[in-house]
C-alpha angles and dihedrals in degrees: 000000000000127000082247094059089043090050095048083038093061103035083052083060094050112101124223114220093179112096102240097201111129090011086121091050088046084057108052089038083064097042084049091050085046096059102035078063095049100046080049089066112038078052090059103046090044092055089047087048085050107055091034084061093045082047090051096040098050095047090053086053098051093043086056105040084043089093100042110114126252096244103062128153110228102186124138090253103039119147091213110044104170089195099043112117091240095059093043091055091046092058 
């Protein structure tokens, strides 16, 4: 016989004097609690990541469309769109 087998042998021995009714419903109401925590705050920091990328990415826009000049055509097919991807990236 191994420690281990002594060891389950005995604790099978031991005696449990607490009522475990509703032990299993205890348990899930505190994961559930768990969780309802958790998704709070994943909430919380994805909607600060998202306003710290629209104010990055506003500012960016307005530092790069700053030197465009007043008179610009904005057609859909401009040549010079001040605000187009490809001209911001070019800045």
């Amino acid at each position: 016989m191994t420690d281990l087998d002594r060891q389950l042998a005995a604790l099978g021995r031991v005696t449990i004097d607490a009522d475990l009714n509703g032990l299993e419903a205890d348990v899930w109401a505190r994961i559930d609690a768990r969780t309802q925590n958790r998704v709070g705050v994943v909430a919380n920091g994805a909607l600060a990541g998202i306003c710290a990328l629209v104010l990055v990415v506003s500012s960016a826009m307005g530092v790069s469309t700053a030197a465009a000049s007043a008179s610009v055509n904005a057609g859909p097919f401009a040549v010079n769109q001040p605000y187009a991807p490809a001209t911001a990236l070019g800045r």
